[in-house]
N, C-alpha and C positions, 0 to 999 in steps of 0.2 A: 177513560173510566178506570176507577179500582176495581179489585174482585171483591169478593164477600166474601168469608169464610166456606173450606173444604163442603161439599156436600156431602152427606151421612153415606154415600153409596161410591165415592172415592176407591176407599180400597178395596171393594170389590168391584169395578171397574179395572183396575190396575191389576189385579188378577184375572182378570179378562184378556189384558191388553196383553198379558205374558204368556199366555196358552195362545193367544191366537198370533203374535207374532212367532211364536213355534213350528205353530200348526202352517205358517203364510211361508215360513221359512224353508219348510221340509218339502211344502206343494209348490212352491214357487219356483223352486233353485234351477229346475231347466229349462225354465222361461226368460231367467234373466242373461242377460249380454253387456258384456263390458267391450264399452268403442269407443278407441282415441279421436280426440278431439282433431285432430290432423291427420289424414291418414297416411301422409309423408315425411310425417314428423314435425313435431312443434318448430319453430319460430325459437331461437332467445335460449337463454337458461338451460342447461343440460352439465349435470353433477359427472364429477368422476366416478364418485363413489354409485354401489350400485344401490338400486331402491331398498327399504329395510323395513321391517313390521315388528313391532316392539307389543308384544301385551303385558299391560299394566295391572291387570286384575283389578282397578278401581274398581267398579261396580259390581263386582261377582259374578259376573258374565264375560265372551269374551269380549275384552276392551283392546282392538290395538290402534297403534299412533305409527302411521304412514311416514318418514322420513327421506329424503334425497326422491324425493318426486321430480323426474324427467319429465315424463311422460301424460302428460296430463288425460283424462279417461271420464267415460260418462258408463254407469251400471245401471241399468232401464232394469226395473220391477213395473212390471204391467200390470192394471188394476184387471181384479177378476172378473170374468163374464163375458160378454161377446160383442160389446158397444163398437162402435165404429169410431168413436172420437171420444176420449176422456177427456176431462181437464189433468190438468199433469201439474207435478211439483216438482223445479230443480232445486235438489237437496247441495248446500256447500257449508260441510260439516266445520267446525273450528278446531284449531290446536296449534294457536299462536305464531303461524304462518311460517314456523320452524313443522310443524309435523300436519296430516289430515287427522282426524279422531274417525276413523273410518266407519265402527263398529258403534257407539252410543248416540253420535251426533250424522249417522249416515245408514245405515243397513236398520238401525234399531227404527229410526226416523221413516225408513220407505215402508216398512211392513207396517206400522203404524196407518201412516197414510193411504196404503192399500187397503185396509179393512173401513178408510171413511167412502172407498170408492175411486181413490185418484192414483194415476199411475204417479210414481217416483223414480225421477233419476236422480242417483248421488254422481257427485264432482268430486273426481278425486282430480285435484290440482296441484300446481308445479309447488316448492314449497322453498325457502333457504335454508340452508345448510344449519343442523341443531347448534354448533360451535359459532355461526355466523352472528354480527350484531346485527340488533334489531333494533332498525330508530325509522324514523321518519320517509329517509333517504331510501332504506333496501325493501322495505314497504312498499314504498310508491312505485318501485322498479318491479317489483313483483306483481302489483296490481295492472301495471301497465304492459306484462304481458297478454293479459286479454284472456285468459284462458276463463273467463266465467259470461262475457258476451259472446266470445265462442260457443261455449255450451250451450244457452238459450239458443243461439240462431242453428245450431247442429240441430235442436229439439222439433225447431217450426221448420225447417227442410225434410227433416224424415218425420212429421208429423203423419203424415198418411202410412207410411211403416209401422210408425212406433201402437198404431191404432189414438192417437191424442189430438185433440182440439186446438189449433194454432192460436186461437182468438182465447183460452181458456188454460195459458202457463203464468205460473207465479215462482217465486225464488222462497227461499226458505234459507234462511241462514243462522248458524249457532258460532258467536263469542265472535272470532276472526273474522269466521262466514260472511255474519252479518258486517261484517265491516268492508265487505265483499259486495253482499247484495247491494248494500245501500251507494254504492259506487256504481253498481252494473245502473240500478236503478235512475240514477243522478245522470247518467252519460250516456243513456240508448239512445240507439238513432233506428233507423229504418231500414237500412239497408243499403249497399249497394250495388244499383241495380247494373250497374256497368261493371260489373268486379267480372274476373272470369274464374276465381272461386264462387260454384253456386250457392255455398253456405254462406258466403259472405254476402248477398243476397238476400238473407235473409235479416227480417225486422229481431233487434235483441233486448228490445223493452220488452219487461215482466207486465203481465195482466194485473197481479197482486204480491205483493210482499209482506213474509212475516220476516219479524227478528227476535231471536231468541239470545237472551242474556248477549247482545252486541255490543262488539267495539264499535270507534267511528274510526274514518277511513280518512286520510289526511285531503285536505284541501274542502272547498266548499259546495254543500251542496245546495244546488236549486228547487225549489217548490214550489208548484204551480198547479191549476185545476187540472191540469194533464197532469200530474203527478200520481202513479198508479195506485191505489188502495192499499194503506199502509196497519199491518196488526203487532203492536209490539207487548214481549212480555219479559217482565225480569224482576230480579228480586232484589231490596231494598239492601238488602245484608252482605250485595255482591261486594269483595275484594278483588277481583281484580278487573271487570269492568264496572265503574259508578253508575248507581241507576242513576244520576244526572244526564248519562249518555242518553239514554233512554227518554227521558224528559225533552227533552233539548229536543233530539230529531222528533220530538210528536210535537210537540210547539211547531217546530219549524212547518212541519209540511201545516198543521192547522192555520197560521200564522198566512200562509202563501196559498189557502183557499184549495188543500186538498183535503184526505179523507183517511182517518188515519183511527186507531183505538189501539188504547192503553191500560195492558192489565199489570198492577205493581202488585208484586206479594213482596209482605212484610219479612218473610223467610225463606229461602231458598239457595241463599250462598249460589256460588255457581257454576256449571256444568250441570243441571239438576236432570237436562237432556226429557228424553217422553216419558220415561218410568222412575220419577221422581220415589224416594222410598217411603215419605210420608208428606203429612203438613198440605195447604191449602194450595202450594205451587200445584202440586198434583191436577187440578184442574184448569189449568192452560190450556189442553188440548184441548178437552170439551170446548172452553172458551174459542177456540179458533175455528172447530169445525162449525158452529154456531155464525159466526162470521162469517164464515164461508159460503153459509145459509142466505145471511143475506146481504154480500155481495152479489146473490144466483148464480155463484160458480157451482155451489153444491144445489140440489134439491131439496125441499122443505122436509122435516120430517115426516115421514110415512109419505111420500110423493113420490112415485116412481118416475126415476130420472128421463 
């Protein structure tokens, strides 16, 4: 589907969404934990150089861009209140698989989705070198270290920990991300149950997938009725990923008899992230937690979950 034009109640919404990701920010901070996806240490890829955090001041908040990622890491923001099981969202922020965008496309993102109710973990994952070429080749090598089906199956092993719903994690990916999720998505399997890693053990298909302004991920993907519930959103005007991207994988999974919605705004360039600064992008979220409604990962409005 397309969207429609901005609702009249947009920017005050997004003034909403910036007192209350403050307010989530300042209550939250000693709830949240950041855990390596390994606890013996990743597998593969490990930089000389040491990790580095760069803010860019794009957005006029802090923005910064995670570089020389070893260490790959999951930062659990837990949804508020006392549920016994949330549904949960793994957050894997983009920044050109040279850096993480930790802070617009990850922290901004969990507090967000904290206030629709859902717990958020961000992935901060292994990354190449900002000097290294980027083609096809260090891509594919990068995604093959696995560090984002890690992360789901790390999700559904401490899912009784984390307080989250095993049966109720989706992926969330922004620009790279998504060129992340839609690979986790395309390759989950179930587990193995003979592994004697008990994370590996666990099942690392997403329940649902959004993608926000995404790349694609080299090679092909499969779409099937098993194919998990697909919400894409991006704008028309993007330069450095084509909304054709975008097009193409919502074909495809409709094409292959899955289930998938598409919202294109005419404007929104890209990185526009949750607190777009104006223009009818701005309503993607609503769009998604709406979705999300009726998926039934979320409850109906005014339904106590």
């Amino acid at each position: 589907m397309l969207c429609l034009p901005a609702k009249p109640t947009a920017t005050r919404f997004h003034q909403f969404l910036l007192g209350a990701c403050a307010l989530l920010s300042a209550a939250t901070a000693f709830a949240q934990q950041e855990i390596p996806l390994w606890k013996d240490g990743a597998p593969g890829l490990k930089h000389e150089q040491p990790e580095a955090a760069e803010d860019r001041h794009e957005t006029g908040r802090l923005d910064r861009y995670v570089s020389f990622v070893s260490v790959p890491t999951l930062t659990i923001y837990p949804a508020a209140g006392d549920a016994a099981a949330n549904p949960a969202v793994l957050v894997v922020p983009g920044g050109g698989f040279r850096y993480v965008c930790i802070d617009k496309e990850g922290v901004e993102v969990a507090h967000w989705l904290n206030t629709l109710g859902l717990t958020a973990a961000v992935l901060k994952y292994r990354t190449i070198a900002p000097t290294a070429e980027r083609n096809v080749k260090t891509i594919e090598a990068l995604l093959q270290l696995g560090d984002t089906p890690r992360a789901m199956r790390v999700l559904r092993q401490h899912a009784a920990e984390f307080k989250i719903d095993p049966r109720r994690i989706g992926v969330m990916g922004f620009s790279a991300g998504g060129s992340m999720a839609v690979r986790l998505a395309a390759t989950a399997d179930a587990g193995d149950s003979a592994a004697s890693d008990p994370i590996d053990t666990a099942s690392s298909r997403p329940d649902f997938v959004a993608l926000i302004y995404t790349g694609l991920p080299p090679g092909k993907m499969k779409a099937g009725k098993s194919t998990p519930p697909f919400f894409i959103a991006h704008a028309a005007d993007d330069p450095k990923a084509p909304v054709g991207v975008a097009t193409k994988i919502f074909q495809h999974i409709i094409d292959g008899g899955g289930s998938a919605e598409l919202h294109i705004f005419s404007k929104g360039n890209h990185g526009f992230g949750v607190m777009p600064a104006s223009g009818a992008v701005r309503d993607w979220t609503t769009n998604f937690a709406d979705w999300l409604r009726d998926q039934g990962v979320l409850a109906p409005e005014g339904v106590n979950p």
